[in-house]
C-alpha positions as CSV (number, residue, x, y, z in Angstrom):
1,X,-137.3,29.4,-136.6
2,X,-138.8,27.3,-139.1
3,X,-138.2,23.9,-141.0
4,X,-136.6,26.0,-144.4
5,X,-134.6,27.8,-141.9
6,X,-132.9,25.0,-140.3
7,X,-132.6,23.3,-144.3
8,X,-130.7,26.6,-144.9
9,X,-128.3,26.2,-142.1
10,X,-127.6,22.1,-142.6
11,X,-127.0,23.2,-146.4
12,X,-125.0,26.2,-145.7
13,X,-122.8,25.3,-142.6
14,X,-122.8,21.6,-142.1
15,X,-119.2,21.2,-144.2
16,X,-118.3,24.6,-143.5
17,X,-115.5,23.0,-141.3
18,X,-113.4,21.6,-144.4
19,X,-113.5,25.0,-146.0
20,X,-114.8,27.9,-147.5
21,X,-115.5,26.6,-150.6
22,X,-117.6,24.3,-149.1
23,X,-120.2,26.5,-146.9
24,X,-120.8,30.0,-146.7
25,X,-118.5,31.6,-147.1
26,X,-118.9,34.3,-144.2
27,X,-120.0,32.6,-140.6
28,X,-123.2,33.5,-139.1
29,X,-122.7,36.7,-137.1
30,X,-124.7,38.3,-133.7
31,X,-128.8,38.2,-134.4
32,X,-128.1,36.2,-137.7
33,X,-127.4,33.2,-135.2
34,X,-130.0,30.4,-134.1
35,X,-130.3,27.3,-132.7
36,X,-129.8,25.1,-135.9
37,X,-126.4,27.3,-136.8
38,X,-125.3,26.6,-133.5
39,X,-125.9,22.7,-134.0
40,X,-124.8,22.6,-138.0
41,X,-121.7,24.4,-138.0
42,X,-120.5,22.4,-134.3
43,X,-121.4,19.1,-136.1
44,X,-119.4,20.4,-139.2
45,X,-116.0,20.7,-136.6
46,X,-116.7,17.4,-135.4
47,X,-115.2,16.1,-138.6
48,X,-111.9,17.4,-137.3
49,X,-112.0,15.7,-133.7
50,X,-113.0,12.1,-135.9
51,X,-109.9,13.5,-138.3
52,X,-107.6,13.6,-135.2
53,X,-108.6,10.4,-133.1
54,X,-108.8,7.9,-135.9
55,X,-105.7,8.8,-137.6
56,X,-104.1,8.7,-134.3
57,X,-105.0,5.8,-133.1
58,X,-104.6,3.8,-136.6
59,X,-100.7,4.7,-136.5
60,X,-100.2,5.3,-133.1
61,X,-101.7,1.2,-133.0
62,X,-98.3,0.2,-134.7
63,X,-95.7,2.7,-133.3
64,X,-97.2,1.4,-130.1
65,X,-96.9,-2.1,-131.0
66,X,-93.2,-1.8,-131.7
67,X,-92.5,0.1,-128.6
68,X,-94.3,-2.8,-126.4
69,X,-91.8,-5.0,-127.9
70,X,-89.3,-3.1,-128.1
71,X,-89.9,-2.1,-123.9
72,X,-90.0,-6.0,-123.3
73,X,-87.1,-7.0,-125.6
74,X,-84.2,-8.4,-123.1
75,X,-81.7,-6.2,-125.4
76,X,-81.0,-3.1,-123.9
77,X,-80.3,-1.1,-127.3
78,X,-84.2,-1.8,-127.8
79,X,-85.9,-1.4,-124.4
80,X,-83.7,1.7,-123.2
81,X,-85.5,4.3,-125.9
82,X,-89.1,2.7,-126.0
83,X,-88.5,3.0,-122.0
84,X,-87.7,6.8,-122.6
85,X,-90.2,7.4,-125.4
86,X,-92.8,6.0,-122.8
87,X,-91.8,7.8,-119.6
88,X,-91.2,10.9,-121.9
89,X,-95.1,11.0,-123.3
90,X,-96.5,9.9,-119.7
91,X,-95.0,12.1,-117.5
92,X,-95.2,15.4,-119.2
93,X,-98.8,16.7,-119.5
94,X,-100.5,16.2,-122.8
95,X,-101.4,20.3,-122.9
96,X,-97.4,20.9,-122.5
97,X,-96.8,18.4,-125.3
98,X,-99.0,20.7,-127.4
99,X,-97.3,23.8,-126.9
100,X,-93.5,22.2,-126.8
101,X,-93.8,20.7,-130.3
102,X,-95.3,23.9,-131.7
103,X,-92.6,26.0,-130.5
104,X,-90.1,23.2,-132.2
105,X,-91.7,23.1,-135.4
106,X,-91.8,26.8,-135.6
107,X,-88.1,27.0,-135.4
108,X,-87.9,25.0,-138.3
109,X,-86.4,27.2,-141.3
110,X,-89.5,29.4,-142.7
111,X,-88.2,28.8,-146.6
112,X,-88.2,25.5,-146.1
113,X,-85.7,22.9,-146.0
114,X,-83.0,22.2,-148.8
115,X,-82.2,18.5,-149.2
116,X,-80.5,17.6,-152.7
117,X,-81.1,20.6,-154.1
118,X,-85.1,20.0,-153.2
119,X,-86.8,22.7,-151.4
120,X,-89.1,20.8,-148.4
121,X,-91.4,23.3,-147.5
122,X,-92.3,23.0,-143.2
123,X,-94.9,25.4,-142.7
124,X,-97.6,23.3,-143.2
125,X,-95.9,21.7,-139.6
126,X,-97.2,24.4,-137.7
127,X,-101.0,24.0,-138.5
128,X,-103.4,22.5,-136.6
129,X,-104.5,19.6,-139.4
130,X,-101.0,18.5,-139.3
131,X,-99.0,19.1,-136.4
132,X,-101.6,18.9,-133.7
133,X,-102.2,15.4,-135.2
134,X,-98.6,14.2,-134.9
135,X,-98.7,15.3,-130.8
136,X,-101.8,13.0,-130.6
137,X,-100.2,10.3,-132.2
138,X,-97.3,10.9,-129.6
139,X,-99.3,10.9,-126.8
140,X,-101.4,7.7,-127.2
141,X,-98.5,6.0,-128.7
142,X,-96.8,5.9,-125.9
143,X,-99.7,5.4,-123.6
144,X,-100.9,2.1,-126.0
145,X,-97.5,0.9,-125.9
146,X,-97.6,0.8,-121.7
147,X,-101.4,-1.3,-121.8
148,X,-99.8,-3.2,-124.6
149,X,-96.3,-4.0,-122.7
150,X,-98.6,-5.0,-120.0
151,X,-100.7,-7.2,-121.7
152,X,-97.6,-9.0,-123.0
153,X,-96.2,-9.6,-119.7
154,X,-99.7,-11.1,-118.9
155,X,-99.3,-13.9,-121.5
156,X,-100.4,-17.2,-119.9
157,X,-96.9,-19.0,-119.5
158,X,-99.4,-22.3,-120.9
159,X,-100.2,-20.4,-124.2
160,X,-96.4,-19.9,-124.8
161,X,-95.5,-23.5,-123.7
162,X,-97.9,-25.1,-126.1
163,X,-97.0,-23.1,-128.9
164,X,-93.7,-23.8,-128.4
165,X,-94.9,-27.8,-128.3
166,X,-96.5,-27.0,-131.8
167,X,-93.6,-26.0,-133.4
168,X,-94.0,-22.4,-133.6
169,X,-91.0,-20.0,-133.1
170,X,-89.9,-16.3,-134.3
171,X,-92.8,-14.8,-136.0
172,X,-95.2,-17.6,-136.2
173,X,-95.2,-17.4,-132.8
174,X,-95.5,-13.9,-132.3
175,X,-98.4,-13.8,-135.5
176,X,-100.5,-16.4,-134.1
177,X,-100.0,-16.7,-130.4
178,X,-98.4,-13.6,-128.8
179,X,-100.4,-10.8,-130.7
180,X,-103.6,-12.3,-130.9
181,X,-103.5,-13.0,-126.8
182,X,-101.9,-9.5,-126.4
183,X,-104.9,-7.5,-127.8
184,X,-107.4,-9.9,-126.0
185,X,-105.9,-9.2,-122.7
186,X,-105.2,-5.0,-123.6
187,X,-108.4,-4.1,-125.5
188,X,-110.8,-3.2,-122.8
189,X,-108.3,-0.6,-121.1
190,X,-107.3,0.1,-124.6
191,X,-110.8,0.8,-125.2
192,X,-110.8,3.8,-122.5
193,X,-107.5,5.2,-124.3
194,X,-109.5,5.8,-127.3
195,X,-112.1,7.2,-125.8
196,X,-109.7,9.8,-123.7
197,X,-108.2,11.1,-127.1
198,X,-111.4,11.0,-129.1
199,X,-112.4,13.5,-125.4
200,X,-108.4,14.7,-125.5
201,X,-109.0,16.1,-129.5
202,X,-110.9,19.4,-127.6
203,X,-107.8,20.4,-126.5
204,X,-106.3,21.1,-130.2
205,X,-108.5,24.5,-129.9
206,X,-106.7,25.8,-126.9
207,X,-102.9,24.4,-128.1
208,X,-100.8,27.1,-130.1
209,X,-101.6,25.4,-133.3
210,X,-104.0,28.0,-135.6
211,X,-107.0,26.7,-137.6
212,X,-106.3,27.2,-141.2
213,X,-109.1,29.6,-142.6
214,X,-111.7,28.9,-140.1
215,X,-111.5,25.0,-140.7
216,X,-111.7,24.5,-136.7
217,X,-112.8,22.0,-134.5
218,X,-116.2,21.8,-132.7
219,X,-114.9,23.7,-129.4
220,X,-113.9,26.1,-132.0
221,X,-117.2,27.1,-133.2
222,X,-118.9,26.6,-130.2
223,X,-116.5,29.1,-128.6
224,X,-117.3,31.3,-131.7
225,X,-120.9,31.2,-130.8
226,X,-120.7,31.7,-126.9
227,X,-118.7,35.0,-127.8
228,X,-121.1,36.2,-131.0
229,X,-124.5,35.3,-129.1
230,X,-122.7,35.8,-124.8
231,X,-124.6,32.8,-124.5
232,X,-122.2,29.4,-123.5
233,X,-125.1,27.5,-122.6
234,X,-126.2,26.4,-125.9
235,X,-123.4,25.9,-127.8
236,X,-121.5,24.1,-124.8
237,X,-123.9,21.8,-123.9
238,X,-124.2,20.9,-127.7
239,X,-121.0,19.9,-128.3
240,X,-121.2,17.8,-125.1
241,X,-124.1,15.7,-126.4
242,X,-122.0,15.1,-129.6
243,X,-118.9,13.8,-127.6
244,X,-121.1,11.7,-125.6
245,X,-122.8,10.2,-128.9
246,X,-119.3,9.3,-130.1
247,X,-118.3,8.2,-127.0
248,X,-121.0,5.4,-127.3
249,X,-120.4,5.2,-130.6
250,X,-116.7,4.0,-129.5
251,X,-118.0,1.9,-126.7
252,X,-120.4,-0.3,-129.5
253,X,-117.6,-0.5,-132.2
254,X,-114.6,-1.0,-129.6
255,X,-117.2,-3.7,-127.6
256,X,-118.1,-5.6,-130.7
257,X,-114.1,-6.1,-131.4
258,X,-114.1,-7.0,-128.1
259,X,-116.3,-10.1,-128.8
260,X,-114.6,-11.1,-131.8
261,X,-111.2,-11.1,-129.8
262,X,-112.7,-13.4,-127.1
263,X,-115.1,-15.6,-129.6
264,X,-113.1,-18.9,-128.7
265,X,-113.6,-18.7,-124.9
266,X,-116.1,-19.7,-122.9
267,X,-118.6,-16.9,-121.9
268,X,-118.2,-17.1,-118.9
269,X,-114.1,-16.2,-119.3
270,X,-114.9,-13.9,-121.7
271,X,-113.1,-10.2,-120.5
272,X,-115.9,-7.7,-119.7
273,X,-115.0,-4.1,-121.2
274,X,-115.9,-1.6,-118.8
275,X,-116.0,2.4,-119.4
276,X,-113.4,4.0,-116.5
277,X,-113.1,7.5,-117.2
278,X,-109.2,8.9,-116.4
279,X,-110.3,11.7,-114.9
280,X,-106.5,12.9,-114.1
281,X,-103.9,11.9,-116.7
């Protein structure tokens, strides 16, 4: 294997993930494989595990938001579903979740649905890019929205106290008190929820949702490999040392937000983030 080799495969495979039209066209196949296919064409997939964390957690942030305060709102008609939504999402395993929702959106009508005379087409539902994403953003809403209700109930009753002495009511309050104090007290264990799904992403491969022409995750490929090659213990171990690189990757970035969060403070007070794996969720 030689440097032009390797230049071949990182030209060839390394956005083969997004689509045929941008890699070759046919995958690497039996003694055609080698090491830098194998690490290419895996780190090509990983754009689909980024795809399915960040968008996750950017709107599963708010859903989960609204959920907290809807779970710690004293009117029933709020905290009754945001109660259910939560105890729906945690106690059901995430893997059951998966296959629930895919079964749902399959029933949906096949010719689409007709609203105003407007044809909705639902197909696009049952793929992997699109409904595999919406179970993520499920799953850690409702997990946020539980470290988030927590955090609120955590709110010093001093920092409430004084901004009631300033003045501040409805959303003032809530802007520049309860929020702000809400996401310094959540973050680190919100931290650890991040890196779960950014880990939890793997299990889109083995979920009923199908890749859409080959455009498959990084457990996809490296599955591909371990079957084409009958060797797991190159491609397995490579995709490994990519999640581990974006786990630390989500440790700095998440850690640095940290900081800004608790700037004001003295260091000493200052919330340590620290990594605890959820080995059992």
């Amino acid at each position: 294997m030689t440097f032009d080799t390797c230049a071949e495969s990182f030209h060839g495979l390394i956005l083969r993930a997004l689509g045929r039209d941008f890699g070759d066209r046919l995958l690497p196949r039996g003694l055609e494989i080698n090491v830098c296919d194998q690490v290419f064409l895996i780190a090509s997939g990983l754009v689909w595990n980024v795809y399915f964390a960040v968008l996750a957690l950017f709107f599963g942030f708010f859903l989960a938001t609204a959920v907290a305060l809807g779970k710690a709102s004293p009117r029933a008609w709020a905290r009754k579903p945001a109660e259910a939504f939560v105890f729906l999402f945690r106690g059901s395993p995430l893997f059951v979740q998966f296959f629930f929702i895919y079964e749902a959106l399959v029933l949906l009508p096949r010719d689409g649905i007709t609203l105003g005379g407007i044809v909705i087409d639902t197909q696009w539902t049952t793929r992997a890019w699109a409904g595999a994403l919406f179970v993520l953003f499920l799953n850690t809403s409702a997990y946020t929205a539980e470290i988030f209700h927590g955090a609120l109930k955590a709110i010093p009753k001093g920092d409430l106290e004084a901004a009631d002495a300033y003045g501040l009511t409805g959303f003032a309050k809530f802007r520049r008190v309860v929020w702000p104090t809400m996401l310094r007290l959540a973050w680190p264990s919100y931290t650890n929820e991040a890196i779960f799904l950014l880990h939890a992403t793997t299990l889109v491969f083995f979920s009923a949702f199908p890749a859409w022409q080959q455009m498959g995750d990084a457990l996809y490929y490296a599955s591909y490999f371990a079957a084409q090659t009958f060797n797991p213990f190159i491609a397995y171990p490579i995709v490994g040392l990519y999640f581990i690189l974006m786990t630390l990757a989500v440790i700095g970035l998440f850690g640095a937000v940290n900081r800004r969060l608790n700037r004001h403070l003295p260091r000493a007070a200052r919330a340590r983030f620290r990594f605890r794996p959820q080995y059992i969720r």
